[in-house]
C-alpha positions as a Markdown table, in Angstrom:
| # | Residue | x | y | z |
|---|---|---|---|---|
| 1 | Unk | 123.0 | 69.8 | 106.0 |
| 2 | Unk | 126.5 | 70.0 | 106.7 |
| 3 | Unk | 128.3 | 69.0 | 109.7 |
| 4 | Unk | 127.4 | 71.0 | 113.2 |
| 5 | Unk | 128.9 | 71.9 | 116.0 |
| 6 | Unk | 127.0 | 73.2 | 118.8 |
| 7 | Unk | 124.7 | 75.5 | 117.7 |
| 8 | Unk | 126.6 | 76.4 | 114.7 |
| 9 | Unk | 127.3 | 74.6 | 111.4 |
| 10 | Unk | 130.5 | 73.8 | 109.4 |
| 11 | Unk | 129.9 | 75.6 | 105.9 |
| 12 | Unk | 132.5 | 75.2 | 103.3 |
| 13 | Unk | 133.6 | 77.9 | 100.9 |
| 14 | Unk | 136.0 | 80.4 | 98.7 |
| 15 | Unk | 137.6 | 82.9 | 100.7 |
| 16 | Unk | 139.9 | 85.6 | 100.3 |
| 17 | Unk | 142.5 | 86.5 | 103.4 |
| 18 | Unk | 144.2 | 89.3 | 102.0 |
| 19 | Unk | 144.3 | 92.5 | 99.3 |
| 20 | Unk | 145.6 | 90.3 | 96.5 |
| 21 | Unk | 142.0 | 88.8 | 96.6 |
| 22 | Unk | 143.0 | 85.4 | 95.6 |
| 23 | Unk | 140.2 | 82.7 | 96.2 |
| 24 | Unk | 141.4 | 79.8 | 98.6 |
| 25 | Unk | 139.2 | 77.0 | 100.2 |
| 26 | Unk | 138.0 | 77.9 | 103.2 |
| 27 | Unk | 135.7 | 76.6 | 106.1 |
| 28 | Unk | 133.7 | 78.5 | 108.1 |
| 29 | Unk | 130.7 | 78.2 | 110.5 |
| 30 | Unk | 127.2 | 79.4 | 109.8 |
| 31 | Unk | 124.1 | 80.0 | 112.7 |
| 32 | Unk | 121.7 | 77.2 | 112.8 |
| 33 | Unk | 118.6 | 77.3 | 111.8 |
| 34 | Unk | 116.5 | 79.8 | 114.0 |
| 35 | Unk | 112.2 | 80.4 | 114.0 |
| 36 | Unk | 112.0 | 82.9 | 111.3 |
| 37 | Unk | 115.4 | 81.4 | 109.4 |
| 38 | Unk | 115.3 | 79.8 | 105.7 |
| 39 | Unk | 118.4 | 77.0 | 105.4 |
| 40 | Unk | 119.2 | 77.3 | 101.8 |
| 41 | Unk | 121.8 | 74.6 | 99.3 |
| 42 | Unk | 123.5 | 77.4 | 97.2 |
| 43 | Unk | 123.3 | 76.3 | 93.9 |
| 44 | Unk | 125.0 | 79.2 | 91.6 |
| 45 | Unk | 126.4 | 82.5 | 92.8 |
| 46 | Unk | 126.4 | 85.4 | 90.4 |
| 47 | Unk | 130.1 | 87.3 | 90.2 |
| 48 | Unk | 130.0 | 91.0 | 90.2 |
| 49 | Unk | 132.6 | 93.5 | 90.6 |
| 50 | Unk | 131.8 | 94.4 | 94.1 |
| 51 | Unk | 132.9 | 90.8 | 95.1 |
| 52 | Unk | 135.7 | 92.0 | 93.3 |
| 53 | Unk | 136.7 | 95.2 | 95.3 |
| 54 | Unk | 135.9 | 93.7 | 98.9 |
| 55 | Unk | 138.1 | 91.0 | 98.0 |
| 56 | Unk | 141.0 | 93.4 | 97.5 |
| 57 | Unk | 140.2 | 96.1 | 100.1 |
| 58 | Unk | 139.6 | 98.7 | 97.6 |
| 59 | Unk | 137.1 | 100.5 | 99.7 |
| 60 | Unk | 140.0 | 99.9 | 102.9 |
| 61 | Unk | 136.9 | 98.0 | 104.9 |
| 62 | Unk | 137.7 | 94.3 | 104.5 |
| 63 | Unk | 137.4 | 91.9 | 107.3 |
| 64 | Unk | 139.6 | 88.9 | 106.2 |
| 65 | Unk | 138.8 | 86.1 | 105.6 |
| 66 | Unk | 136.0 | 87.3 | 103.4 |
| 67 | Unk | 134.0 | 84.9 | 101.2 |
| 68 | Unk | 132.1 | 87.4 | 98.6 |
| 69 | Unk | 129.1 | 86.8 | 97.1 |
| 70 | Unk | 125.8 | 88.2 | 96.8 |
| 71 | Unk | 124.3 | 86.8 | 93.6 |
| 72 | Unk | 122.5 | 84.0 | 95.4 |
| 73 | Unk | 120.1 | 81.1 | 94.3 |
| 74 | Unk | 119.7 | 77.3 | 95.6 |
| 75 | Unk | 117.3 | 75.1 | 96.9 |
| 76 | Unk | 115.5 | 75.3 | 100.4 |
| 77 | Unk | 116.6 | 72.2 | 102.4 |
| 78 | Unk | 115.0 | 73.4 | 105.8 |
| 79 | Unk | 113.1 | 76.2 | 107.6 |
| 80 | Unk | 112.3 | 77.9 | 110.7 |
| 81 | Unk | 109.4 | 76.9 | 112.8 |
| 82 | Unk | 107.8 | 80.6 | 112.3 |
| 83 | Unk | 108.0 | 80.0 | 108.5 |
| 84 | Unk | 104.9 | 79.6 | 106.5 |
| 85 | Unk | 105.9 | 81.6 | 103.2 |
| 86 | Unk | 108.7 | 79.0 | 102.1 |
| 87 | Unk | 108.9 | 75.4 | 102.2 |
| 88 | Unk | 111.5 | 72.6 | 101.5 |
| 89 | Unk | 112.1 | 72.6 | 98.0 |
| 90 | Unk | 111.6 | 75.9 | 96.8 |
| 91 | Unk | 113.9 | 78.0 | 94.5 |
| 92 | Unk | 114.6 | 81.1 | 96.5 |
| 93 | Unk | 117.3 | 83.7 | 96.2 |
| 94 | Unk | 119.3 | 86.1 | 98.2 |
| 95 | Unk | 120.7 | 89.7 | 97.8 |
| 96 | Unk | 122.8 | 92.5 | 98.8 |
| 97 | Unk | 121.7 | 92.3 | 102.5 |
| 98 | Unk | 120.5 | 89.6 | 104.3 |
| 99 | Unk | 119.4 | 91.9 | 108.0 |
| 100 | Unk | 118.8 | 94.1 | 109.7 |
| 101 | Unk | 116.9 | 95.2 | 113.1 |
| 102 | Unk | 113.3 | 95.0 | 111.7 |
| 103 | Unk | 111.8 | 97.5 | 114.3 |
| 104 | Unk | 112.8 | 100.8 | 113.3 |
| 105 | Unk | 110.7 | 102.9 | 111.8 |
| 106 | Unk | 112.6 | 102.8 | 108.3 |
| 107 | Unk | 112.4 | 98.7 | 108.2 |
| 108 | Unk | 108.4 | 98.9 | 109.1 |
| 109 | Unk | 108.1 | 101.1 | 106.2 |
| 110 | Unk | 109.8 | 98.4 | 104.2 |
| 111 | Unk | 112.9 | 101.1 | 103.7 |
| 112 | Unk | 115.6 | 98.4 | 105.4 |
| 113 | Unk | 118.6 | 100.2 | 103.5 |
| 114 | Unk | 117.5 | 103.4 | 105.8 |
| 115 | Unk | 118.0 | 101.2 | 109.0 |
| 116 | Unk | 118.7 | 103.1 | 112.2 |
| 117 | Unk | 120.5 | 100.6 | 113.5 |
| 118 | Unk | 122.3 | 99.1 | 110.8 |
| 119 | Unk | 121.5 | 97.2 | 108.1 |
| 120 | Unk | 123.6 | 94.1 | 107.5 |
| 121 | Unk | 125.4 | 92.8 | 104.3 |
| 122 | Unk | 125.4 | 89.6 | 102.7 |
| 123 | Unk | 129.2 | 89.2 | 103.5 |
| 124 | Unk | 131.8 | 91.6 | 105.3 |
| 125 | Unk | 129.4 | 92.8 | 107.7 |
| 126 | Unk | 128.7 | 92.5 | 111.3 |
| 127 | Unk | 125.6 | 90.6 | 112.0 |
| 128 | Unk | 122.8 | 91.0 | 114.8 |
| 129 | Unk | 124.8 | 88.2 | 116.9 |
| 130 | Unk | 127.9 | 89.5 | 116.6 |
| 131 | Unk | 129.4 | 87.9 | 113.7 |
| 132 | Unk | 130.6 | 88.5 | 110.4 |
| 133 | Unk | 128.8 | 87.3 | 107.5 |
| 134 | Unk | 130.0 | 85.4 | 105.1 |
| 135 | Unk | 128.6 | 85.6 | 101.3 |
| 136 | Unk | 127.2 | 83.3 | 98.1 |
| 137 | Unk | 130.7 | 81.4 | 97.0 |
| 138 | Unk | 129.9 | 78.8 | 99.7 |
| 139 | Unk | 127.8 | 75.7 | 100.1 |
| 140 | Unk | 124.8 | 77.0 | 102.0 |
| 141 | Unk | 123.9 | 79.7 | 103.5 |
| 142 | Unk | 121.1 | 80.5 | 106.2 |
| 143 | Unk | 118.8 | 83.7 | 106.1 |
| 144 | Unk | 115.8 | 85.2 | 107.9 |
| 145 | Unk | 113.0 | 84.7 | 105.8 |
| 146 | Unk | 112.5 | 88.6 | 105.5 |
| 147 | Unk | 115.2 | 88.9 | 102.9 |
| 148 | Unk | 114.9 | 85.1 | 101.6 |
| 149 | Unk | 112.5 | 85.7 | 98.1 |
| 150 | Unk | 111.1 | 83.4 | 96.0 |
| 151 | Unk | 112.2 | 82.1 | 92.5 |
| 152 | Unk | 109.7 | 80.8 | 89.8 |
| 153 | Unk | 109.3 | 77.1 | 89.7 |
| 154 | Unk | 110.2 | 77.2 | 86.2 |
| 155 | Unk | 112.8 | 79.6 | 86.0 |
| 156 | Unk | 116.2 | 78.1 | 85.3 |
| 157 | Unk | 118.5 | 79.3 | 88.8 |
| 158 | Unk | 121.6 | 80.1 | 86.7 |
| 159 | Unk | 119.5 | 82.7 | 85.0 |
| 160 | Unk | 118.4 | 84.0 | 88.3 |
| 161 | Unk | 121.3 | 84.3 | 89.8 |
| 162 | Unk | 122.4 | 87.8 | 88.3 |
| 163 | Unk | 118.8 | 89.4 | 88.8 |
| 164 | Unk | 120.0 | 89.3 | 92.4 |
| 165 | Unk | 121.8 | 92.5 | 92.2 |
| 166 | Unk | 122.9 | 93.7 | 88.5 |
| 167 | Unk | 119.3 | 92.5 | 87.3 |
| 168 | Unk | 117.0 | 94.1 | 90.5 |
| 169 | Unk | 119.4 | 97.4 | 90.8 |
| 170 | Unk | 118.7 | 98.8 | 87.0 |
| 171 | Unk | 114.8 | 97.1 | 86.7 |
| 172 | Unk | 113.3 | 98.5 | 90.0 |
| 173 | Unk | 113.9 | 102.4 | 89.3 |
| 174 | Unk | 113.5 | 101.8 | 85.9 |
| 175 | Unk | 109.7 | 100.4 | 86.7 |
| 176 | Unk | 109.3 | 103.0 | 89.5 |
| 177 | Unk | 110.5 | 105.9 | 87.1 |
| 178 | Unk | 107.9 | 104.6 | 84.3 |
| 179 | Unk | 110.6 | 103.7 | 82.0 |
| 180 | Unk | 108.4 | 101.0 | 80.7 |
| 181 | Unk | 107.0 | 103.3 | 78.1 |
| 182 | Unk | 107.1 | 101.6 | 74.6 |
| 183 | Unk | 108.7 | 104.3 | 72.1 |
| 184 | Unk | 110.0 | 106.6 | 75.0 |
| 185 | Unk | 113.9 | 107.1 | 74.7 |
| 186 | Unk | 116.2 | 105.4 | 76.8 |
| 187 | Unk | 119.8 | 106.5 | 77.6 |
| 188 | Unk | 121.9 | 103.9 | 79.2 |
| 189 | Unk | 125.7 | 104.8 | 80.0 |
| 190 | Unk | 128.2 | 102.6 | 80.2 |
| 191 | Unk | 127.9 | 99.2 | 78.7 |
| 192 | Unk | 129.0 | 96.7 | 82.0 |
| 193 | Unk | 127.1 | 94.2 | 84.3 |
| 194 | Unk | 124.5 | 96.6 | 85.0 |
| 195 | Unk | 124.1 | 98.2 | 81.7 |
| 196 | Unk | 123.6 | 95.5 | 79.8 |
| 197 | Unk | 120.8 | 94.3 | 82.0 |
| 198 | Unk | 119.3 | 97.9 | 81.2 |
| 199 | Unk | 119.3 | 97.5 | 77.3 |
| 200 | Unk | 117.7 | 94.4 | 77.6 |
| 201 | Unk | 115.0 | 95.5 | 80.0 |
| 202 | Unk | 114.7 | 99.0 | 78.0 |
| 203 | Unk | 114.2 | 96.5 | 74.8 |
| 204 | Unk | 111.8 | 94.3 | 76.6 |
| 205 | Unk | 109.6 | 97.4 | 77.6 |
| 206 | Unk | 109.5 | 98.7 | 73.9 |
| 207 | Unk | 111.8 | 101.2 | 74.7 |
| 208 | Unk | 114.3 | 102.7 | 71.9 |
| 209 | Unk | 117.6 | 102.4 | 74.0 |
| 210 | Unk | 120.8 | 104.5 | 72.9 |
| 211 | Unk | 124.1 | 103.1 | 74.8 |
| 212 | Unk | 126.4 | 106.1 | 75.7 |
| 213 | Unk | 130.0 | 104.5 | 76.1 |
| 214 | Unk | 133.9 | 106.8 | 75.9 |
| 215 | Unk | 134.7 | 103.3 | 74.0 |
| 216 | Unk | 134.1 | 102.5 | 70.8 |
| 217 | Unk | 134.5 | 98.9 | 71.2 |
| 218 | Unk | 131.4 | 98.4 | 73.2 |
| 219 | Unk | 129.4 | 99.5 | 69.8 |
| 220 | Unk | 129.3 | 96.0 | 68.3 |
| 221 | Unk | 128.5 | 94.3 | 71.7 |
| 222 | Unk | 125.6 | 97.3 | 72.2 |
| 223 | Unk | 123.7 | 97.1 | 68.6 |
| 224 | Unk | 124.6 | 93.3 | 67.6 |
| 225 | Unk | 124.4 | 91.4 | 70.8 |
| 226 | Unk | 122.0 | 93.4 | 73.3 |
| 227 | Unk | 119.9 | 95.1 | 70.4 |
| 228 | Unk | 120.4 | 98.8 | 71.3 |
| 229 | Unk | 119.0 | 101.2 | 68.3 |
| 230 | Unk | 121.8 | 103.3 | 68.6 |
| 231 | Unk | 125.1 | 104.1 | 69.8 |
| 232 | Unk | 126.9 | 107.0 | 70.9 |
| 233 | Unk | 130.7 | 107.7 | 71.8 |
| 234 | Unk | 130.4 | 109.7 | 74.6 |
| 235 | Unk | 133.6 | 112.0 | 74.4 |
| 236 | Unk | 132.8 | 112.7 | 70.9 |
| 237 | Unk | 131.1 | 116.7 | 71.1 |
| 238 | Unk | 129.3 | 116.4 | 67.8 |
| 239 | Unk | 127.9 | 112.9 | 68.6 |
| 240 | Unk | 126.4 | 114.3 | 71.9 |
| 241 | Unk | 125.5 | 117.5 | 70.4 |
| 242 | Unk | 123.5 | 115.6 | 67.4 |
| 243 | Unk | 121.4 | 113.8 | 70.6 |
| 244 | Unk | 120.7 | 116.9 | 72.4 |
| 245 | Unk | 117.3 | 117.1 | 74.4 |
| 246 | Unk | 116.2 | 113.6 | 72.9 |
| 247 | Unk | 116.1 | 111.2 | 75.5 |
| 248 | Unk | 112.9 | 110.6 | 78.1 |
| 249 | Unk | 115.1 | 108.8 | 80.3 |
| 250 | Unk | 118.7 | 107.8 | 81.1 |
| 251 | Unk | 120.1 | 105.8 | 83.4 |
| 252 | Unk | 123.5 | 106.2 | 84.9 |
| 253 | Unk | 125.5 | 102.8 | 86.1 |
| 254 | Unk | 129.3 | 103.9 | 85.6 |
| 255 | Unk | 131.4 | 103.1 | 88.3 |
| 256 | Unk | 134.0 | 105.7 | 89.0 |
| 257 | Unk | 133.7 | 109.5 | 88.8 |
| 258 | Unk | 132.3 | 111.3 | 85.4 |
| 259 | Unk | 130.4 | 114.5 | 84.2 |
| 260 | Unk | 127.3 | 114.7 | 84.4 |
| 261 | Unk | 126.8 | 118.2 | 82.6 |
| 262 | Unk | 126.7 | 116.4 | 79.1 |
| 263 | Unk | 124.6 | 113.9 | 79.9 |
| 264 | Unk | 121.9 | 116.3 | 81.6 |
| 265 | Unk | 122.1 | 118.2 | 78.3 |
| 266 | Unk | 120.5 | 114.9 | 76.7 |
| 267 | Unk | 117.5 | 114.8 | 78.4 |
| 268 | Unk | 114.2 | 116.4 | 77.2 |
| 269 | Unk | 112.3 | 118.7 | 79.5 |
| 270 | Unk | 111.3 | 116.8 | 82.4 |
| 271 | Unk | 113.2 | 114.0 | 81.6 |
| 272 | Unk | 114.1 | 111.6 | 84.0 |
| 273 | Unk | 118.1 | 110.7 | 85.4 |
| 274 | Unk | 118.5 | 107.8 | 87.4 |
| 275 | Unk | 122.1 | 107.1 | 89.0 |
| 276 | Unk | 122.5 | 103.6 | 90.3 |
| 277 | Unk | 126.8 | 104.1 | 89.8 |
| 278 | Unk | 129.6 | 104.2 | 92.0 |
| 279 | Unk | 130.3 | 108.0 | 92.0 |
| 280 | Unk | 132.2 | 109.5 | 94.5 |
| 281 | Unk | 130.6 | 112.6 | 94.1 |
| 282 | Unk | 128.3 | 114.0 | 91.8 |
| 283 | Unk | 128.8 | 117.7 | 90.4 |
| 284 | Unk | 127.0 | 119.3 | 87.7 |
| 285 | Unk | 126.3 | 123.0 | 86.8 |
| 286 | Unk | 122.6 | 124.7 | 87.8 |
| 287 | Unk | 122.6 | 125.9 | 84.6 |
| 288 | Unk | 121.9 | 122.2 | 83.8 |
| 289 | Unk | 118.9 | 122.1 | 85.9 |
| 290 | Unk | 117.4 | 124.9 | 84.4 |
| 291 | Unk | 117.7 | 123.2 | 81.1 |
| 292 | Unk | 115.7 | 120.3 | 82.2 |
| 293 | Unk | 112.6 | 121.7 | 84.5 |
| 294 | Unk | 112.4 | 119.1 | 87.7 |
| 295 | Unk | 112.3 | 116.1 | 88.5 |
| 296 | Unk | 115.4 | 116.1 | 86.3 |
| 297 | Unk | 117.6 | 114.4 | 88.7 |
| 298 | Unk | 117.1 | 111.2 | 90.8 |
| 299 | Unk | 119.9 | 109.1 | 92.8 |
| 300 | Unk | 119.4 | 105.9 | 93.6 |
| 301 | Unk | 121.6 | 103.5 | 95.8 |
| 302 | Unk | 121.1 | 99.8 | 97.4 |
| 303 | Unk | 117.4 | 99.2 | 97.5 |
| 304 | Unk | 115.4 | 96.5 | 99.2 |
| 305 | Unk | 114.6 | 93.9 | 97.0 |
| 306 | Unk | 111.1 | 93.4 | 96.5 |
| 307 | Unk | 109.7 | 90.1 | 95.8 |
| 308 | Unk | 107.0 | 91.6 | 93.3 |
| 309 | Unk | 109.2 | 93.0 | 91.2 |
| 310 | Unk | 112.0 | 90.2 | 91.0 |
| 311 | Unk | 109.3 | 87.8 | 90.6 |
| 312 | Unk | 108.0 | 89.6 | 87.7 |
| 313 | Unk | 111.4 | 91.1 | 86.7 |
| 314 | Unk | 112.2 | 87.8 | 84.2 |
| 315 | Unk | 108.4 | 87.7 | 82.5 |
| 316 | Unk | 108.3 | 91.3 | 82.0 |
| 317 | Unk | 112.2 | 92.2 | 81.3 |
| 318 | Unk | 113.0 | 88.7 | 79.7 |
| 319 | Unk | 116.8 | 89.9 | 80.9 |
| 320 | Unk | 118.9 | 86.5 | 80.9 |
| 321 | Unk | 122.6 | 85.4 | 81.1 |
């Protein structure tokens, strides 16, 4: 481990100290290892454009110095006394959130992102002691078992790294939705981190998967690279119109505000429209409901990971870097 001081440890890392988000060295100290705490060697830290926007205080919430992160993977080098699910050795990996107050009702229903009391984020956020976490572009990092999960023996950590959030975020409602129907219709909009973990996963499934993208530059990437059966450029009316009430299921990961009206016009009846995106708002005519009898409709923000699924998320998706 590295160096401690008192009851804290000296971590080293990348931090950013002001809106510019440049990456400097930067030293920090982390908690020692409590009773229920997993002491983890980061090996590789997914990038993903939320590290991105905390860095330059594009939501206007950073606490600087921030070192982002939240991609996580590395090797358990020591554990609590309490711990009997992990042991020195193991591949493990680490989220969005790494806390929260474990007694309200929302946590014992295994709903942490519902916490009454808080939850806490991997970096930028205010921990149960007081201070501010600090994310996955470091050396270590120490977490309380509860959201420490396991990694396959034999499944390579720089693969695992982006099921941490792009990967987990776009196969969990997809499994709970039933979009692991082979030859149901999948709609995927957008073509960025997340979406291209949904073609995959959609491919992996026996799905047929139609990327819905305003650019048509994404189109080679889409059917040559990822294996979509078909692209569509979303701006262009007669393109939509030809796809009309067609799709089972679409999911929805564009970051930044967009209609929704044409894509609810996709949909078969009952389909099924999962938004795991960055929308400020989300506004769309009744008359679209009508058009598609419930559940038409389904948000979806940060969910708790659940070791199930990411454990089965590589076998069953095959989704790798």
């Amino acid at each position: 481990m590295e160096t401690e001081t008192a009851t804290r440890q000296i971590c080293r890392g990348w931090a950013a100290r002001d809106p510019s988000g440049f990456l400097s060295p930067y030293e920090f100290s982390r908690r020692a290892v409590g009773n229920d705490d997993v002491w983890i060697k980061i090996t590789h830290c997914g990038v993903c454009y939320t590290d991105v926007a905390w860095s330059r205080n594009i939501h206007g919430h950073a606490k600087y110095p921030i070192v982002p992160g939240h991609e996580i993977v590395g090797i358990v080098k020591d554990v609590g006394q309490n711990i009997g699910c992990f042991k020195i050795g193991d591949y493990v990996g680490v989220g969005t959130f790494v806390n929260s107050c474990q007694d309200c009702e929302s946590c014992n229903e295994g709903l942490e992102i519902q916490c009454s009391r808080g939850l806490v984020g991997t970096y930028n956020s205010i921990d149960i002691d007081g201070t501010i976490t600090q994310g996955g572009y470091s050396s270590f990092i120490v977490v309380h078992q509860r959201y420490c999960h396991k990694i396959p023996d034999n499944y390579p950590l720089e693969k695992a790294a982006p099921l941490l959030c792009a990967g987990i975020t776009v196969y969990a409602p997809m499994k709970r939705h039933k979009m692991n129907q082979p030859g149901k219709l999948l709609g995927v909009i957008g073509l960025g981190g997340l979406d291209h973990m949904a073609v995959k996963f959609g491919k992996a499934f026996g799905l047929k998967v139609t990327v819905l993208s305003t650019s048509i530059s994404k189109k080679d990437e889409a059917l040559n690279s990822l294996g979509a059966d078909n692209f569509v450029v979303s701006s262009d009316e007669q393109q939509m119109k030809d796809i009309a009430r067609s799709l089972d299921f679409i999911i929805d990961t564009a970051y930044g505000d967009h209609p929704f009206d044409p894509y609810l016009s996709l949909l078969k009846t009952a389909g099924v429209y999962v938004l795991v995106g960055a929308s400020s708002e989300v506004k769309f005519s009744p008359i679209s409901l009508l058009m598609v009898p419930p559940p038409p409709f389904i948000t979806k923000g940060p969910k708790r990971i659940y070791d199930s699924e990411l454990e089965e998320s590589p076998e069953d998706g095959r989704a790798e870097e």
